[in-house]
matplotlib code that plots the C-alpha trace (Angstrom):
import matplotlib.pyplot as plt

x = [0.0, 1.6, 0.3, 1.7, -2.0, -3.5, -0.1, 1.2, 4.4, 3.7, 0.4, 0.2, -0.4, -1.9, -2.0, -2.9, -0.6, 1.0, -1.5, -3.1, -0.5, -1.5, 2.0, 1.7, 0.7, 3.5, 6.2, 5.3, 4.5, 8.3, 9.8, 7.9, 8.6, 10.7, 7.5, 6.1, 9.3, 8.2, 5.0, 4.8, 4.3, 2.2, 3.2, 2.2, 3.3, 6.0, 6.6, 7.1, 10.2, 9.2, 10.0, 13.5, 15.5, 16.9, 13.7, 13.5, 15.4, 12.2, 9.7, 9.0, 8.5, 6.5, 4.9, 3.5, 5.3, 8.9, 7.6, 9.4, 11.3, 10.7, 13.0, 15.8, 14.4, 14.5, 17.8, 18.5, 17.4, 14.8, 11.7, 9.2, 7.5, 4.3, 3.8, 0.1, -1.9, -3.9, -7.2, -6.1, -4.8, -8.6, -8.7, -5.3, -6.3, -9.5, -7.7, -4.7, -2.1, -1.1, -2.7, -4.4, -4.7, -4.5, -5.2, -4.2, -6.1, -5.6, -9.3, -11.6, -13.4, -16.6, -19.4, -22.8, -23.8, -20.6, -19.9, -15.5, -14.7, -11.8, -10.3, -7.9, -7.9, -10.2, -8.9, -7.3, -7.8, -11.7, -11.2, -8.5, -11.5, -13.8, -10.7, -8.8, -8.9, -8.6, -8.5, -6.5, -7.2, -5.5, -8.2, -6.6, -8.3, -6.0, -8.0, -10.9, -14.3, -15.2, -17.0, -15.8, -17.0, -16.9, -17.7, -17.0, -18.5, -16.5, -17.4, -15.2, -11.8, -10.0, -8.1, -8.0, -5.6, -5.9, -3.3, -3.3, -0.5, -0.5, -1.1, 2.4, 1.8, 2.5, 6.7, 6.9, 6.3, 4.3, 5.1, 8.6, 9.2, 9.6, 6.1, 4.2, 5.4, 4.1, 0.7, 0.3, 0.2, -1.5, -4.7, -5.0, -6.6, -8.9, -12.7, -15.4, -17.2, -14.5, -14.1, -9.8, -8.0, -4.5, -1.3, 0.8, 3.7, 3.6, 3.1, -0.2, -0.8, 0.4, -2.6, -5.1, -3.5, -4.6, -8.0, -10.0, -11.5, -13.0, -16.5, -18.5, -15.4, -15.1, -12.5, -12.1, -8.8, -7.1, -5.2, -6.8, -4.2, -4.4, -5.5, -9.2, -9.4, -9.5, -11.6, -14.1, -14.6, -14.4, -16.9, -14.6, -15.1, -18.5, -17.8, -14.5, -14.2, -11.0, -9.1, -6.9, -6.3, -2.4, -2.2, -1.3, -3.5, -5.5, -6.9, -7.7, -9.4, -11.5, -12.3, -13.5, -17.5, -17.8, -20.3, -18.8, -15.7, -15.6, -13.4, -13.8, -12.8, -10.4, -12.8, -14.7, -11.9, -10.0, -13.0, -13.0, -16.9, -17.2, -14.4, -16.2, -18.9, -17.1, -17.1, -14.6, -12.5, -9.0, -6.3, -3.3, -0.2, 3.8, 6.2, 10.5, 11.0, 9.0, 10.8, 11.0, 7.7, 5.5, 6.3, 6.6, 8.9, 7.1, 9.4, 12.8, 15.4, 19.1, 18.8, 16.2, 13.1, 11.2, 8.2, 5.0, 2.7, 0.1, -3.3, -1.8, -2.3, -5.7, -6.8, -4.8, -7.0, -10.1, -9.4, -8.6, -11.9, -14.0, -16.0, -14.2, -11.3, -7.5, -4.6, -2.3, 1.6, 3.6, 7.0, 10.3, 11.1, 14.9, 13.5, 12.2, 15.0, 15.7, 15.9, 13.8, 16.4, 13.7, 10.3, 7.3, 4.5, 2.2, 2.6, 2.6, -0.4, -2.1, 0.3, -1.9, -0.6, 3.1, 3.5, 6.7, 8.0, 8.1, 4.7, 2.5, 2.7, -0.6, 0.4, -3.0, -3.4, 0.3, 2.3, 5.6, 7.5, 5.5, 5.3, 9.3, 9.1, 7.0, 8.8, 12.6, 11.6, 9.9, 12.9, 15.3, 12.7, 12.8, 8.5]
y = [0.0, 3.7, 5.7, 8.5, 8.6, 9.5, 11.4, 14.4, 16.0, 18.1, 16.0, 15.0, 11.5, 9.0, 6.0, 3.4, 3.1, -0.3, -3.1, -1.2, -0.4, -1.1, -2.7, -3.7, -0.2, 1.6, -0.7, 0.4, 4.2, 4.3, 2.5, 4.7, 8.3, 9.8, 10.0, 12.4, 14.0, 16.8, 14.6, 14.6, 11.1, 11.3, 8.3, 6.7, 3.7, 2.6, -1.4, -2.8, -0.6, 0.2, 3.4, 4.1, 7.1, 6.7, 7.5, 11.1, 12.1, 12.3, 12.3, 14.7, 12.2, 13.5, 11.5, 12.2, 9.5, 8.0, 4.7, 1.5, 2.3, 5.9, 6.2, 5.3, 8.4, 10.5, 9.7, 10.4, 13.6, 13.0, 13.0, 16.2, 15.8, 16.8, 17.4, 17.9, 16.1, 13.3, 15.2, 17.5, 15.4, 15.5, 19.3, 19.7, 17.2, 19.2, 22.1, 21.1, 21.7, 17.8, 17.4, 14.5, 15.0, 11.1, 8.3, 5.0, 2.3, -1.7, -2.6, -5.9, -7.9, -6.7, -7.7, -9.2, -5.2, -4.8, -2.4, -2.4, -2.0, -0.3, -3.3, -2.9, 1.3, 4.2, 6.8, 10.0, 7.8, 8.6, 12.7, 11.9, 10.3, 12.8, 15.6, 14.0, 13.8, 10.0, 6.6, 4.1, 0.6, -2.7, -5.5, -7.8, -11.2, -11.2, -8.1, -9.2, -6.9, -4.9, -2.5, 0.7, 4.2, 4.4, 2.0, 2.3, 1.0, 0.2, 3.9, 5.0, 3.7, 5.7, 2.4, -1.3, -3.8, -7.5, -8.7, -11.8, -10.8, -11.1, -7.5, -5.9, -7.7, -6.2, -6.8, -7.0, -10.2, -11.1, -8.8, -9.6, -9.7, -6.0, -5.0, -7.7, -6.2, -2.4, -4.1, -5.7, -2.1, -0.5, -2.8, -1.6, 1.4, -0.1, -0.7, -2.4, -0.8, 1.2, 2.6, 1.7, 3.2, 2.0, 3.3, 1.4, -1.6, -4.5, -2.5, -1.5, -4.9, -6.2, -4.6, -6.1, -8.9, -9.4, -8.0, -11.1, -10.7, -7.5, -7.0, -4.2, -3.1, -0.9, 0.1, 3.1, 4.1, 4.8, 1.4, -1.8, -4.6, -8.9, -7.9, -7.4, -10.8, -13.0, -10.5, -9.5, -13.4, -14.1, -11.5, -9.6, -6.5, -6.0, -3.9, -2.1, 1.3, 2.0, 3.9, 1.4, -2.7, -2.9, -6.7, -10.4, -12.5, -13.5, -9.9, -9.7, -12.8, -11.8, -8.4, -10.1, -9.4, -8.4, -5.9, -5.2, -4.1, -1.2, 0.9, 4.6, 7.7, 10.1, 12.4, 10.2, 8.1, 11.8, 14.0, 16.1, 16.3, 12.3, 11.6, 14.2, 11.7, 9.3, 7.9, 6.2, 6.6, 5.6, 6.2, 3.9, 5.2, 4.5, 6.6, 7.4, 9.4, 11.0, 14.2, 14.3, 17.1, 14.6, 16.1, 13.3, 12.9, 10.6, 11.7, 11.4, 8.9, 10.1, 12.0, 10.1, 10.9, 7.2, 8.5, 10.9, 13.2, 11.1, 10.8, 10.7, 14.2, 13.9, 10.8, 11.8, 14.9, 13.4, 10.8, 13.7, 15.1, 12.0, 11.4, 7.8, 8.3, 8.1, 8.4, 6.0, 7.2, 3.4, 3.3, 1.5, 3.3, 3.7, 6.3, 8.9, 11.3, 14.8, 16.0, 15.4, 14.9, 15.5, 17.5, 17.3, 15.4, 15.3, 18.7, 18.5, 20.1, 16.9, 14.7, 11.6, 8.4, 7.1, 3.7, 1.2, -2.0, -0.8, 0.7, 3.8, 7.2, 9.8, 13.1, 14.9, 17.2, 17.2, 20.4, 20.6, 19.6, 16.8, 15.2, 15.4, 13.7, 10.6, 10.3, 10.1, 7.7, 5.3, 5.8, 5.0, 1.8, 3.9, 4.3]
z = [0.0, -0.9, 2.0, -0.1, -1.4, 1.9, 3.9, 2.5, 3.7, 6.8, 7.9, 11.1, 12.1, 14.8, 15.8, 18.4, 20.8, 22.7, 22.0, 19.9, 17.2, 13.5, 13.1, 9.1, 8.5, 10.9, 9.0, 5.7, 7.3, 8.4, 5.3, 3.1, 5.1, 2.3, 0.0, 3.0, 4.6, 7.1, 8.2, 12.6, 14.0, 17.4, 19.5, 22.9, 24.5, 22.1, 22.8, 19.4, 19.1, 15.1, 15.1, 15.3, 15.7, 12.5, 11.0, 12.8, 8.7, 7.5, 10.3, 13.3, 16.4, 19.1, 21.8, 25.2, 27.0, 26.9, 27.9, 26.0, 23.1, 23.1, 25.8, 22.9, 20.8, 23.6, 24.6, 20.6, 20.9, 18.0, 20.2, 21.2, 24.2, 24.9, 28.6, 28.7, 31.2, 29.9, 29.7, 27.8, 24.8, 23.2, 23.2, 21.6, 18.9, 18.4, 18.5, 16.1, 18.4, 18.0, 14.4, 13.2, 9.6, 9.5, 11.6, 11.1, 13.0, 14.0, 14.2, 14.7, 12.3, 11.4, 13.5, 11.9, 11.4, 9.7, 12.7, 13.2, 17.0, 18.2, 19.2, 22.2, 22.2, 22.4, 24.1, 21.8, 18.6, 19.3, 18.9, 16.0, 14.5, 14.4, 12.9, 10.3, 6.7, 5.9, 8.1, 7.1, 9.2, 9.6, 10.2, 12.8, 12.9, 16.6, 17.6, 19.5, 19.2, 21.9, 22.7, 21.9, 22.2, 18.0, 16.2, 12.2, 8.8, 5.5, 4.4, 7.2, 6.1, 3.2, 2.8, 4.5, 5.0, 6.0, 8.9, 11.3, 13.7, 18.0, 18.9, 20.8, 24.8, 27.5, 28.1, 31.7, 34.0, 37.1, 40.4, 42.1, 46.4, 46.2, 43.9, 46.2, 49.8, 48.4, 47.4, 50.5, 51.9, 49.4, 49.8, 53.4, 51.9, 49.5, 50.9, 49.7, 46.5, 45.4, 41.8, 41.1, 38.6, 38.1, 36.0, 33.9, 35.7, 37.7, 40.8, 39.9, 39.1, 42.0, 43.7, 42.0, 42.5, 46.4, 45.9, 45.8, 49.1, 48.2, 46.8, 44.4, 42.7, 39.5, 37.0, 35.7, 34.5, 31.5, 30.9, 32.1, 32.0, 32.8, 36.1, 35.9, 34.2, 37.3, 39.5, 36.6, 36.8, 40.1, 40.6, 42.2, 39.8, 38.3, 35.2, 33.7, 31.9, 30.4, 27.7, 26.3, 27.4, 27.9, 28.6, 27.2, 25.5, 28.2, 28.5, 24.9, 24.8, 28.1, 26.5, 23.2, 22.9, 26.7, 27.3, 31.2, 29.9, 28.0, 25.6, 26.0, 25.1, 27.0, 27.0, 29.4, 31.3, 32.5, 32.3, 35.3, 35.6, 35.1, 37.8, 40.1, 40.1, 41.2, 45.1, 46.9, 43.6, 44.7, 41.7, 42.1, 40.5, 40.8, 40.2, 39.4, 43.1, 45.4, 47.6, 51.5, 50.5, 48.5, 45.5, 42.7, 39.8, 36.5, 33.9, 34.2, 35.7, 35.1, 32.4, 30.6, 29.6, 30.1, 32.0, 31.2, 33.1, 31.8, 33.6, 36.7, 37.7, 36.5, 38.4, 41.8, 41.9, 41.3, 44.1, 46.6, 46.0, 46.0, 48.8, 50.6, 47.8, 48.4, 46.1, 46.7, 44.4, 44.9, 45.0, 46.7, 49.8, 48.3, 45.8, 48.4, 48.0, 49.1, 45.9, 42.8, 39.6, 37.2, 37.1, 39.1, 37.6, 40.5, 43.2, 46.7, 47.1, 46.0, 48.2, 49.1, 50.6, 49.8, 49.9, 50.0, 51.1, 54.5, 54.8, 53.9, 55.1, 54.5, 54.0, 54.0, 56.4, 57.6, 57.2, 55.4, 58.7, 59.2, 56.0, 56.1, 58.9, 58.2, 54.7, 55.9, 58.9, 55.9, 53.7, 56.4, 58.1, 61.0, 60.6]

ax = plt.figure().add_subplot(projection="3d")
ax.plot(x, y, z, "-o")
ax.set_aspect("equal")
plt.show()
């Protein structure tokens, strides 16, 4: 296929992200940049490692995240960050500040309607839908259907592709020693009936992973990974509401024609007035360090851009405002430092629990003094 047809030079262009990339049509998209030199690629989670920074001679890479192989383009120097909050990506598409003139899509089979899901992402592709010129989609007979917040016809797609390949899975392994002794802490502060949301890593996962004594859960977060699976059928969790579903193949078979997990936009997972609606919301995120004054560094580890500031910040202020709701920022108790050594994702002023290994400290309501305080004694085991 000659994308050429549909991408001119100086379009911009998006597409799924982690599970979710179209990875026939980002191959030929990268092999093929000459044809469209000065086109901007928008890129999320980056885990099939595609593009390279070698491509950056005829491509502008942006993304808003230096998560997986984006870390090697940032490091390359070849990669524009985007440090927006997560609920603001759908206005800046709207708004062409991160254009969409094209969108290329890894979708389902049709369904007996003919209707193509989404597959495994909603999220920004669902505003890039509604403001580009042309879709171009790979049809994954991998990709289960879901439900997604838009569904599309044959009329939809400019062009169409068959493919049969294992969408991208998730590249990191069940919860170690270390991720299981912060869960076991974390749960404390996870009642019955909540409504979870969880970042990306085996720490978040690690949480879910001891909450099959609880009851009346929800999901709603931006990601949902392998662990809903079990309590969705244990009963655990009645229903899921996510962005994207950053798993293995045991979450895309378990999302395949489900109607109690859903796929939906960003302008509904990070929506202030939806979240605000939200109680006992608790939002469980990790992070690179936290400072001795809860302020919390996502982005940068030793000079290298590998994090985001995401939906985070979006999610941890929601919980702080929701009647019964906590947010809970995960880390080792090693990486509480005196002095952040990159920016601050999350602010102090929405400082909710720290957890670690060695325990939890909750810095609302404690002054500057205080929080100091209960942060060095848990970084030192003194707490």
């Amino acid at each position: 296929m000659e994308l050429s047809r549909w991408i001119r030079p100086g379009d911009g262009v998006v597409f799924g992200q982690a599970c979710a990339e179209p990875q026939t049509l980002v191959e030929a998209l990268v092999a093929q940049r000459a044809a469209y030199s000065g086109a901007t690629l928008f890129l999320g989670v980056n885990w099939s490692g595609t593009v390279r920074p070698e491509h950056a001679d005829h491509l502008r890479l942006t993304a808003y995240c230096g998560s997986g192989h984006n870390r090697k383009l940032a490091d390359a120097g070849v990669l524009d960050i985007h440090p927006h909050p997560y609920s603001q990506l759908a206005n800046l598409i709207r708004q062409r500040k991160i254009r969409a003139d094209v969108v290329l899509l890894q979708v389902s089979p049709p369904n007996a309607r003919g209707e193509y899901s989404l597959g495994l992402s909603a999220e920004y592709l669902v505003p890039a839908l509604e403001v580009c010129r042309a879709v171009i989609a790979e049809v994954n007979d991998r990709v289960p259907w879901t439900y997604s917040d838009r569904l599309l016809k044959r009329s939809d797609f400019a062009a169409l592709i068959e493919a049969s390949r294992e969408p991208v899975a998730l590249p990191y392994g069940a919860p170690g020693a270390l991720e299981q002794a912060i869960a076991r802490h974390a749960v404390e502060f996870i009642p019955d009936g909540a409504t979870i949301e969880t970042g990306l890593g085996a720490l978040p996962d690690a949480v879910l992973g001891l909450l099959g004594e609880r009851r009346n859960l929800r999901i709603h977060s931006g990601s949902v990974g392998d662990g809903v699976v079990d309590l969705m059928n244990n009963g655990v969790v009645a229903e899921a509401d996510g962005g994207v579903l950053m798993g293995t193949r045991k979450l895309f078979d378990h999302a395949r024609d489900n109607l109690r997990l859903r796929l939906r936009s960003v302008e509904y997972t990070h929506h202030p007035r939806v979240l605000g609606g939200i109680e006992r919301f608790i939002a469980i995120n990790s992070a690179i360090e936290v400072d001795f004054t809860g302020q919390v560094n996502a982005e940068v580890a030793k000079g290298s851009y590998l994090g985001a500031v995401g939906g985070a910040l979006d999610f941890v202020r929601a919980a702080n405002h929701s009647p019964g709701g906590v947010a809970l920022m995960l880390l080792p108790s090693s990486r509480i430092v005196e002095t952040l050594q990159g920016p601050v994702a999350t602010p102090r002023s929405e400082a909710g629990v720290i957890v670690t290994e060695r325990g939890a400290a909750d810095l609302r309501g404690l002054t500057l003094r205080e929080r100091e305080a209960r942060l060095r004694a848990l970084a030192s085991g003194s707490s």
